[in-house]
C-alpha positions in Angstrom: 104.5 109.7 63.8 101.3 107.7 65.2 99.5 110.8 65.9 97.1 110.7 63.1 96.3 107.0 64.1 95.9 107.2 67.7 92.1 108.4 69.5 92.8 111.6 70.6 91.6 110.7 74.4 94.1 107.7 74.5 97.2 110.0 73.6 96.3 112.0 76.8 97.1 108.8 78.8 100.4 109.1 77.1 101.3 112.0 79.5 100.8 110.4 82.7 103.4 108.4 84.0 103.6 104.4 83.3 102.2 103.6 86.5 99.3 105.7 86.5 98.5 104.6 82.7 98.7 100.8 83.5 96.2 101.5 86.7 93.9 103.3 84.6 94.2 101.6 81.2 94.2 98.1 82.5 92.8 98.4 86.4 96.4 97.4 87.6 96.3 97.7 91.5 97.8 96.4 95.0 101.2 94.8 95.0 101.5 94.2 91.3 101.7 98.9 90.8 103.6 98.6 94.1 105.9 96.8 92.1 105.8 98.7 88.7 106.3 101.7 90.6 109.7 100.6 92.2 110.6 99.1 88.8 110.0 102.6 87.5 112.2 104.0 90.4 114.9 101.6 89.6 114.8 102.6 86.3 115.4 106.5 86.9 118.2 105.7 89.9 120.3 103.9 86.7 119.5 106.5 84.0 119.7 109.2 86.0 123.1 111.5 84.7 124.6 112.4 88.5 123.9 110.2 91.3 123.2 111.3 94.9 124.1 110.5 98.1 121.2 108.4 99.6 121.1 110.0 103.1 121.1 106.6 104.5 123.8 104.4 106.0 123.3 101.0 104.4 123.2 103.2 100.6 120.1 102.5 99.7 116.7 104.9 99.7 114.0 104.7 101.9 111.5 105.2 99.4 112.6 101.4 98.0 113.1 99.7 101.4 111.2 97.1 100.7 112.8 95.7 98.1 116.0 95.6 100.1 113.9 93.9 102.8 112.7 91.0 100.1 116.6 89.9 99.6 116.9 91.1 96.5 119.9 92.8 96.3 123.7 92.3 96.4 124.5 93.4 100.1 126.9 92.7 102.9 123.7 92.9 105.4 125.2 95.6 107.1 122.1 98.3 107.9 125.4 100.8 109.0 127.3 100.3 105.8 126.4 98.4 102.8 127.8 98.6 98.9 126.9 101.5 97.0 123.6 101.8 95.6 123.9 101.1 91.9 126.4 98.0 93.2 123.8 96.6 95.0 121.6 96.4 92.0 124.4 93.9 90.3 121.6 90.8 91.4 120.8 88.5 89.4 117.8 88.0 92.8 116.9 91.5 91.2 117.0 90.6 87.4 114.8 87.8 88.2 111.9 89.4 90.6 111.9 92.3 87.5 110.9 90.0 84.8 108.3 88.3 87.1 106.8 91.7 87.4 107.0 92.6 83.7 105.7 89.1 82.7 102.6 89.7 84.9 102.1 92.9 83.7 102.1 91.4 80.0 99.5 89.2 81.1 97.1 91.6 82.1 97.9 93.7 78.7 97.2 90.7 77.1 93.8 89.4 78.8 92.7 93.5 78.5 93.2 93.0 74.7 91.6 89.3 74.6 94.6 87.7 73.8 95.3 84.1 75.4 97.8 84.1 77.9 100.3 81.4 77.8 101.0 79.3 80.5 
């Protein structure tokens, strides 16, 4: 549909993943792509059609440890048996930390584009 109006060496940044186009379109690093990364994870553990076993005991993946660590979930606190995965998502501690992130990631879209950023 856009095709015709897009630079052809911006719709090749279209094929990378979110992540990698926010680093390299807008010099996103550190803590704020750790974030957009787990985001992105979060995002395909919902969507995705059949959910797996995690292989862990507390239900929730390695690979996003660290938000677990931060409090941001709905768990019991057990590390040998906690809710299951997609339960301990139901956080409003989540919601919140989510739109942080996607608010700070508007403001750098933003500045890149010289818009003011409100405060």
């Amino acid at each position: 549909m856009f095709k015709n109006q897009r630079h052809e060496h911006r719709v090749v940044w279209l094929q990378s993943s979110l992540p990698r186009q926010f680093e390299e379109l807008y010099g996103v690093r550190d803590e704020l792509l750790k974030h957009l990364k787990d985001l992105v994870e979060l995002r395909n553990e919902i969507i995705h059609p059949s959910h797996l076993a995690t292989g862990t005991p507390d239900n929730w993946p390695d690979e996003l440890r660290d938000i677990k660590k931060c409090g941001l979930l709905s768990s019991t606190g057990d590390p040998q048996s906690d809710y299951l995965m997609l339960s301990q998502m139901k956080s409003l501690r989540l919601l919140e930390w989510a739109l942080k992130v996607v608010g700070h990631l508007k403001d750098v879209v933003l500045q890149h584009h010289g818009r003011r950023v409100a405060s």
